[in-house]
C-alpha positions in Angstrom: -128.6 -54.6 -84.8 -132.4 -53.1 -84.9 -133.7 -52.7 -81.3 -136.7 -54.2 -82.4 -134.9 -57.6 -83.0 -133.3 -58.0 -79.5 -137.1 -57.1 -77.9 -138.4 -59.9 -79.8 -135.3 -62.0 -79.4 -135.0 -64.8 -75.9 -132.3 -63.7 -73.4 -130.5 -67.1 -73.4 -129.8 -66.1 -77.6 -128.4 -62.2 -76.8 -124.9 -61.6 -75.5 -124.9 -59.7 -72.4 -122.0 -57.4 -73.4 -122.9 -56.4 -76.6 -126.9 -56.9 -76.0 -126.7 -58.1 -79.4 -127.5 -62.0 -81.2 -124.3 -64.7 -80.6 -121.4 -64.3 -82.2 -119.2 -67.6 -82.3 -120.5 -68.0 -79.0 -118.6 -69.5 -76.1 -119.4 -70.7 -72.3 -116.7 -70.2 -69.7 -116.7 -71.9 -66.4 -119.5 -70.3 -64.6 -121.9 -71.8 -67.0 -122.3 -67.9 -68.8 -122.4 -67.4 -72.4 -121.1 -64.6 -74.6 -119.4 -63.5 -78.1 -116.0 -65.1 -78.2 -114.9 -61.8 -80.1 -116.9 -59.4 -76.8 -115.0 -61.9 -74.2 -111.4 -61.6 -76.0 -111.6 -57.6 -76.2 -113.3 -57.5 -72.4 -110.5 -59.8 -71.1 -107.2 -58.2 -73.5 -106.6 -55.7 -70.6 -108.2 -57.2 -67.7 -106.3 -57.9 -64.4 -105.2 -61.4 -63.4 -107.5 -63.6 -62.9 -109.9 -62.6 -65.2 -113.8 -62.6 -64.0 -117.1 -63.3 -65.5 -118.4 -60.0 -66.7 -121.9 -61.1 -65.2 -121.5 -62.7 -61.9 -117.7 -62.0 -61.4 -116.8 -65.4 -60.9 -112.8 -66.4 -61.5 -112.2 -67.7 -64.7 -109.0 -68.9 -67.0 -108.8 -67.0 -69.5 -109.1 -69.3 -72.5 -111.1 -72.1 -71.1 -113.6 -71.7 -73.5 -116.5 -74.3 -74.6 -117.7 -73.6 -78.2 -121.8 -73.4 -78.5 -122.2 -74.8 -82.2 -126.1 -75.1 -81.2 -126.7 -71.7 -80.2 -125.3 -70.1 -83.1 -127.8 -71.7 -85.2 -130.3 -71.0 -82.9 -129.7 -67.7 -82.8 -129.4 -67.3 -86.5 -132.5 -68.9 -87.0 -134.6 -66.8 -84.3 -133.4 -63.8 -85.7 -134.8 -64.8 -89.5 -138.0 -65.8 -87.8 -138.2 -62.2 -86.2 -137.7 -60.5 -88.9 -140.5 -62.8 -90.8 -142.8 -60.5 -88.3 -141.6 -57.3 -88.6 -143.3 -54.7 -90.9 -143.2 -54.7 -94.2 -141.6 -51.2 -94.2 -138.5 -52.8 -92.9 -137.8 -55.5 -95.0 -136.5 -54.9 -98.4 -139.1 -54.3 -100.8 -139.0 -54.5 -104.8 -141.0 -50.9 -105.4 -141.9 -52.4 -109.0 -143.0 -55.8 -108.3 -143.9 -55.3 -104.7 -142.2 -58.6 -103.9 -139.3 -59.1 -101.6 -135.8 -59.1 -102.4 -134.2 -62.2 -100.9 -132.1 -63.0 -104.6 -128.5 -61.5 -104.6 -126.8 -61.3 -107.7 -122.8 -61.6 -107.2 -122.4 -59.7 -110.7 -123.3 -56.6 -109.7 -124.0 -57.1 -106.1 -127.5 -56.0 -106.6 -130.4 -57.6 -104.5 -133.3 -58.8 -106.7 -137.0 -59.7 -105.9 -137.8 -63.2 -108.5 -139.3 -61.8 -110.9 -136.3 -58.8 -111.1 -134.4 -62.2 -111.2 -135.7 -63.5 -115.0 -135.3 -59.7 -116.6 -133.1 -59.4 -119.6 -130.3 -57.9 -117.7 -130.0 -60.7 -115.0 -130.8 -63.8 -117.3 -127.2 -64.7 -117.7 -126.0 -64.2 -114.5 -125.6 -67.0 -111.2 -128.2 -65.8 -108.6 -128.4 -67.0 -104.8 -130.6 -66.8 -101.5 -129.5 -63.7 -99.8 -129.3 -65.7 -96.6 -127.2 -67.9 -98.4 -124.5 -65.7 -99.5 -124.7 -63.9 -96.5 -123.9 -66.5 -93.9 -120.8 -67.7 -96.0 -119.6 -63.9 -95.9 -119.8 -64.5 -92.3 -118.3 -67.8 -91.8 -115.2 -65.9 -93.7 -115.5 -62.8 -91.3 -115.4 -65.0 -88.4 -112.3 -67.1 -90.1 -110.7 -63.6 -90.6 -111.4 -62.8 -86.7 -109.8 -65.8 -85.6 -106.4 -65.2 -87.6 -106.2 -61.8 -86.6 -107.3 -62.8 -83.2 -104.4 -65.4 -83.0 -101.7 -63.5 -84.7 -102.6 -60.4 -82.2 -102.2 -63.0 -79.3 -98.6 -64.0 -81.1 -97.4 -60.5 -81.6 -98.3 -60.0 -77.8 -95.9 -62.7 -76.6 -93.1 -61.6 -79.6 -93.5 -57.9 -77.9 -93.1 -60.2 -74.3 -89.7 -61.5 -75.7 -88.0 -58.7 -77.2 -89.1 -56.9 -73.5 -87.3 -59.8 -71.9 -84.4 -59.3 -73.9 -84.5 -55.5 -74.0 -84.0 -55.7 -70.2 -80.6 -57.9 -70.1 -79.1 -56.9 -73.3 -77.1 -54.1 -72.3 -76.0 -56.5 -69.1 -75.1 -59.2 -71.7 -73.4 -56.8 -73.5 -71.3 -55.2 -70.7 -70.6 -58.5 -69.2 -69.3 -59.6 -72.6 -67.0 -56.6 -72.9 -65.5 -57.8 -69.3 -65.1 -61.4 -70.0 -63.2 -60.1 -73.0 -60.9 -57.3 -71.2 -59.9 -60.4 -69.0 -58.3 -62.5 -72.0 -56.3 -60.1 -73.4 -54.2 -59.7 -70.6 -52.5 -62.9 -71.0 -51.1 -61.9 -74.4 -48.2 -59.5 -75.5 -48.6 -56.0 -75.5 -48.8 -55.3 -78.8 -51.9 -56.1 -78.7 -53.6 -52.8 -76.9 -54.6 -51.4 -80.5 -56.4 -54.8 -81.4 -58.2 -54.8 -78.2 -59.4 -51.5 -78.0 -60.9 -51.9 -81.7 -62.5 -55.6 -80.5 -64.0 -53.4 -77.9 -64.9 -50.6 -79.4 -66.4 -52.7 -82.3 -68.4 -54.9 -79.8 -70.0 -51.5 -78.4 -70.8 -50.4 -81.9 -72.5 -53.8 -82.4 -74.1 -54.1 -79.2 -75.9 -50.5 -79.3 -76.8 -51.1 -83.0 -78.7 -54.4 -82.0 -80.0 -52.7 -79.1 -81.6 -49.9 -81.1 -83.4 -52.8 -84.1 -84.9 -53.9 -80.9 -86.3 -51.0 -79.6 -87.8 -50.5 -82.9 -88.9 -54.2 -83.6 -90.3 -53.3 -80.2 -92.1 -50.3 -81.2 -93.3 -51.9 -84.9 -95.2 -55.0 -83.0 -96.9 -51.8 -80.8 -98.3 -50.6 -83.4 -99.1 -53.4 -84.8 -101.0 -54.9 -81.8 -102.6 -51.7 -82.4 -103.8 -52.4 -85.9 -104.6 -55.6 -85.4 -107.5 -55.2 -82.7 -108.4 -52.1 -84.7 -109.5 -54.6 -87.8 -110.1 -57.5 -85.3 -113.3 -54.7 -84.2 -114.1 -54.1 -87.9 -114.5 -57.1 -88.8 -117.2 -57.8 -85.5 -118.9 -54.4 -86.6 -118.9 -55.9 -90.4 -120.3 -59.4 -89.0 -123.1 -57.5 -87.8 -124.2 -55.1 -90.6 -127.5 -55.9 -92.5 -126.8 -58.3 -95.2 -127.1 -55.6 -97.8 -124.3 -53.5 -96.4 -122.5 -57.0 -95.6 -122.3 -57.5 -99.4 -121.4 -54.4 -100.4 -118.6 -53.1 -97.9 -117.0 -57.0 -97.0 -114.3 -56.7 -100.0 -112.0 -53.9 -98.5 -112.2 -55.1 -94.7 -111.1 -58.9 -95.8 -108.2 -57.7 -98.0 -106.9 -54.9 -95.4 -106.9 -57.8 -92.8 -105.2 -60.7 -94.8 -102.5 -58.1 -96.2 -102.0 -56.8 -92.4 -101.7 -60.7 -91.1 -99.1 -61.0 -94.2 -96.7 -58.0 -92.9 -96.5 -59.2 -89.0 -93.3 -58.3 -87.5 -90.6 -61.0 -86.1 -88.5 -60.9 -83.3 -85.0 -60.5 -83.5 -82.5 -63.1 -83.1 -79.6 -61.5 -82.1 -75.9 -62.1 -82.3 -72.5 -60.4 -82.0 -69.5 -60.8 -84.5 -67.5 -63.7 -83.5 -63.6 -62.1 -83.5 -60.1 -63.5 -83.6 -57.3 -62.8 -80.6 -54.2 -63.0 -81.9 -52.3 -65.5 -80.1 -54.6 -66.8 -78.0 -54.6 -70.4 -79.8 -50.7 -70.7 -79.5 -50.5 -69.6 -76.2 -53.5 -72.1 -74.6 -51.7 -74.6 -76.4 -48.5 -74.6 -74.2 -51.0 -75.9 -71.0 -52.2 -78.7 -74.0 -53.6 -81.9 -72.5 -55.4 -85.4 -73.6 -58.4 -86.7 -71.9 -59.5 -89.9 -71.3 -62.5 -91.4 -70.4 -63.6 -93.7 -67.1 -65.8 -96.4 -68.3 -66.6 -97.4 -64.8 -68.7 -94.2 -64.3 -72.2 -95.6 -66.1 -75.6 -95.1 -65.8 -75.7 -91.2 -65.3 -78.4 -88.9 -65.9 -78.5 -85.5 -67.4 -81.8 -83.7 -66.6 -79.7 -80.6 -67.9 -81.3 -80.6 -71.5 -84.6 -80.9 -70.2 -84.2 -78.1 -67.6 -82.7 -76.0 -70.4 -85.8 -76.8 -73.0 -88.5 -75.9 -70.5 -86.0 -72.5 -69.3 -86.5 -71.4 -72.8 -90.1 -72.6 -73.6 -93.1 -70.4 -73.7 -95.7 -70.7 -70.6 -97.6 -72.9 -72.8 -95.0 -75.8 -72.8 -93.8 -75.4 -69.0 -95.9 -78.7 -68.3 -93.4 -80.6 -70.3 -92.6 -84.1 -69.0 -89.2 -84.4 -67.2 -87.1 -87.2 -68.5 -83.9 -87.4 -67.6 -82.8 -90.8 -68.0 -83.3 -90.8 -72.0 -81.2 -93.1 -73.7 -80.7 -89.9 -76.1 -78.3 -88.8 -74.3 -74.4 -89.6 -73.8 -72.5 -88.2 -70.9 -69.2 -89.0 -70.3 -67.0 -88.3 -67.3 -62.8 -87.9 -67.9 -60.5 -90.2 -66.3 -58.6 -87.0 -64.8 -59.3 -85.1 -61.9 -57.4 -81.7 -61.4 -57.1 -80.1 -58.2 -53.6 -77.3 -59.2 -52.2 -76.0 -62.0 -53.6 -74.9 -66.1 -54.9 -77.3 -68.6 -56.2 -77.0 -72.0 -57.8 -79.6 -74.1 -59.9 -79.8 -76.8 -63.5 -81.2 -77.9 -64.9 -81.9 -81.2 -68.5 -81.2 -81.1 -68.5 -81.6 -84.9 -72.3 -80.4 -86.4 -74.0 -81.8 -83.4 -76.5 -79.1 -82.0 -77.0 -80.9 -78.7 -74.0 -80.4 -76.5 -72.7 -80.0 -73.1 -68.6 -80.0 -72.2 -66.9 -78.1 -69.3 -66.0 -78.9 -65.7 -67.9 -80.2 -62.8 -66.8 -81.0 -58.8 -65.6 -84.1 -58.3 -68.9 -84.8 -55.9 -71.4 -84.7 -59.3 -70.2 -88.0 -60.4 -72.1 -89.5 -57.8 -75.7 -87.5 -58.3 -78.2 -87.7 -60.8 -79.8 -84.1 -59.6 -77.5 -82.0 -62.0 -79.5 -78.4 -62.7 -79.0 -75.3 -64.4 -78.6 -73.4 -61.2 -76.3 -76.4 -59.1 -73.1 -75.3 -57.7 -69.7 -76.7 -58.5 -70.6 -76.6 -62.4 -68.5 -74.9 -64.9 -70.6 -76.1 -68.5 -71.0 -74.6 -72.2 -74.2 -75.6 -73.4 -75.9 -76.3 -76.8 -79.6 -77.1 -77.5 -82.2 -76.8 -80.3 -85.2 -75.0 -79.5 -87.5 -74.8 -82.7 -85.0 -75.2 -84.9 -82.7 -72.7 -83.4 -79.5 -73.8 -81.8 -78.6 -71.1 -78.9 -75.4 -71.4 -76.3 -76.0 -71.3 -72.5 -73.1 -71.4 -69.8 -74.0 -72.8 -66.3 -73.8 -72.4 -63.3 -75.8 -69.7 -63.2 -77.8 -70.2 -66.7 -77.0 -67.3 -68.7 -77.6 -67.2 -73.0 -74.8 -66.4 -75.4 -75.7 -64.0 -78.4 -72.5 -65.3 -80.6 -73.0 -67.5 -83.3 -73.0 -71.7 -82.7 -69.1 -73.2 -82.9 -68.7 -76.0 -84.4 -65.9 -78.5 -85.2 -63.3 -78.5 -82.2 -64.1 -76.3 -79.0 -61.5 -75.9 -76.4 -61.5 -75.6 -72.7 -58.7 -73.9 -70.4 -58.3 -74.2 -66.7 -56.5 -72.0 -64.8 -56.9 -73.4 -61.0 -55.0 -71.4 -59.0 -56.7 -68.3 -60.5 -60.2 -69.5 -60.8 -60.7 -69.1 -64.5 -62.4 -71.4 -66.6 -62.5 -70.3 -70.8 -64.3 -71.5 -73.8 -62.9 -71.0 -77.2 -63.7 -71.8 -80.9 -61.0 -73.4 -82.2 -62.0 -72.9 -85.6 -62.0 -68.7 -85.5 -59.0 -68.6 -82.7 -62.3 -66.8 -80.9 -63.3 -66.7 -77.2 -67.0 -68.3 -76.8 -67.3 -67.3 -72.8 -65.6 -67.5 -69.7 -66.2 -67.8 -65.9 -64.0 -65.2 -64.0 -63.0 -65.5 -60.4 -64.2 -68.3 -59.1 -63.2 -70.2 -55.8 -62.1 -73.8 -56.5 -61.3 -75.9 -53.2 -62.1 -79.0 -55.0 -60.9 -82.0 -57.5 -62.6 -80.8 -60.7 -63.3 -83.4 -63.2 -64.5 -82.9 -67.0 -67.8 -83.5 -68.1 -69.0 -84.0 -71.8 -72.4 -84.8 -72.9 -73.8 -85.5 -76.3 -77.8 -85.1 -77.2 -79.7 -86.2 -79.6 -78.7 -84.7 -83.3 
């Protein structure tokens, strides 16, 4: 903007970053105001905890307090400004000496009144300049917002796919172990089927590991292009309202077809495959399981601890609730403390699940976490509308796809093994490999709500 209008304009109307007039103006904690779109690009890259850029006060970094008042103040101070300046710096009709403060939309002309009534503009819808130029601004700072928020939502999708860039290829090796371990326990003539399961599985794994890496790099650049227009569209809010006019129709449609193209994170998951055997020889250690009605009134905080595990920092302040009525644990009859069982649970299209193996000991707490000792669990949740499968203790994610129908469980005591299977595809879900038990071991089942 003209220097001449921030001389005339009051400091409590001029943003002390840009040294320009408010736009969608904010107050943070300190009681300072400024541009939300000066504070968002100041703060984007600023070290933890973010300061007031005038008297360096801490403050959070979206705590904002919008200044409806101040906007119209500052709009209506600048009109009044520009009532005084010269007459060489307003825009002047050289025919009818008059000023142009008409816009006509047909040919994005501005018109003095009189211009307004000639032949050539009789037919056409005229309006204030002021007018027309305050709603292409109230669009502008609709189109800052979106890009401001989807910039913000590309920058937490890029988080993610970091996260899961960092333990993939640990998921993925850990996988190839769990599944090396099974095959052991069939004939030989299975070496050929293994090495192509593992070989596959590497193939897979690499193959999602490099769409990450390139998801990765797309939402870069992206974040990228986004505060590029996110600037353009501030630099557009402030133009004159003749260039306003004139130059709004590219920026808008560059930013609403960039917002329509935003990458998405990927969901990955590895090929769910068959072991030959493996069904008909768990079945030889097949037994029933019944269930001890005199063990009531338990609580499973494990859904909730899992929810909030996989929630975004927004949502860690979720109430804890582990006594909901939602949910339907069950403790077996059996205890086993020697020897190799296998038995089976039907999970059907329930996406809420929890079935394994706890100590003995747990039937007696309420206290049950993701990280407590003496569990051996395969967990389902829904998290927005995606089911994903967790073992415990410790809490680690499974990138295979949801079983459903029948799952079974195996217990091998003696060697510390406890397996997970999908019935369905003869497939192994996950396993916990050399563990300690010195323990009875009782199983556990829980349903959630569908």
């Amino acid at each position: 903007m003209d220097s001449t209008f921030v001389r005339c304009a009051p400091s409590l109307l001029i943003c002390s970053i840009c040294k320009d007039y408010f736009t969608d103006p904010v107050t943070i904690n300190c009681g300072h105001s400024f541009c939300t779109p000066c504070l968002c690009l100041l703060w984007e890259d600023a070290q933890h905890p973010t300061r007031c850029p005038v008297c360096r006060a801490v403050s959070p970094r979206m705590d904002f307090k919008s200044i409806i008042s101040a906007e119209g103040q500052a709009r209506a101070k600048k009109e009044s400004v520009a009532k005084k300046l010269p007459r060489s710096a307003r825009q002047m009709c050289w025919i009818h000496q008059a000023l142009k403060n008409i816009f006509c939309p047909t040919d994005k002309s501005l018109l003095c009144l009189q211009c307004s009534h000639s032949p050539g503009h009789t037919t056409h819808i005229h309006c204030p300049v002021s007018q027309v130029a305050e709603h292409c601004r109230e669009k502008l700072l609709m189109q800052m917002k979106s890009i401001w928020k989807n910039r913000q939502r590309n920058q937490r999708n890029i988080n993610k796919e970091y996260n899961l860039l960092r333990v993939w290829q640990g998921f993925v090796n850990l996988r190839m172990v769990m599944i090396k371990a099974e095959y052991p326990k069939v004939y030989q003539y299975l070496h050929k089927e293994k090495q192509k399961h593992l070989e596959s599985l590497a193939i897979e794994g690499k193959i999602i590991f490099h769409r990450l890496r390139r998801n990765v790099a797309r939402m870069l650049q992206m974040g990228k292009l986004l505060k590029r227009i996110y600037e353009e569209l501030k630099e557009m809010y402030l133009k004159a309202d003749v260039h306003l006019l004139q130059d709004l129709g590219d920026i808008m449609k560059r930013s609403q077809l960039v917002q329509a193209h935003l990458p998405q994170p990927v969901d990955p998951q590895l090929s769910e495959w068959t072991i030959t055997g493996m069904s008909e020889r768990l079945n030889n250690f097949r037994v029933y399981i019944t269930f001890d009605d005199k063990i009531r009134n338990y609580r499973v905080p494990l859904f909730e601890d899992l929810r909030r595990l996989q929630c975004c920092p927004d949502h860690q302040d979720l109430p804890h609730s582990p006594g909901s009525s939602q949910y339907k644990p069950s403790w077996a009859a059996q205890t086993f403390t020697s020897g190799k069982y296998y038995w089976e649970v039907d999970v059907g299209n329930s996406q809420n699940w929890i079935i394994g193996l706890c100590r003995e000991s747990w039937t007696k707490r309420h206290d049950m976490l993701l990280n407590s000792e003496g569990i051996f669990l395969l967990l389902c949740v829904n998290v927005d509308d995606h089911c994903r499968l967790f073992s415990a203790s410790p809490p680690l994610r499974h990138y295979i796809p949801r079983p459903q129908g029948l799952v079974g469980v195996f217990l091998d005591y003696e060697f510390g093994i406890v397996s997970f299977v999908n019935v369905a595809k003869s497939s192994l879900i996950c396993n916990f490999l050399s563990c300690s038990f010195s323990f009875p071991l009782r199983p556990f089942i829980c349903y959630g709500p569908k």
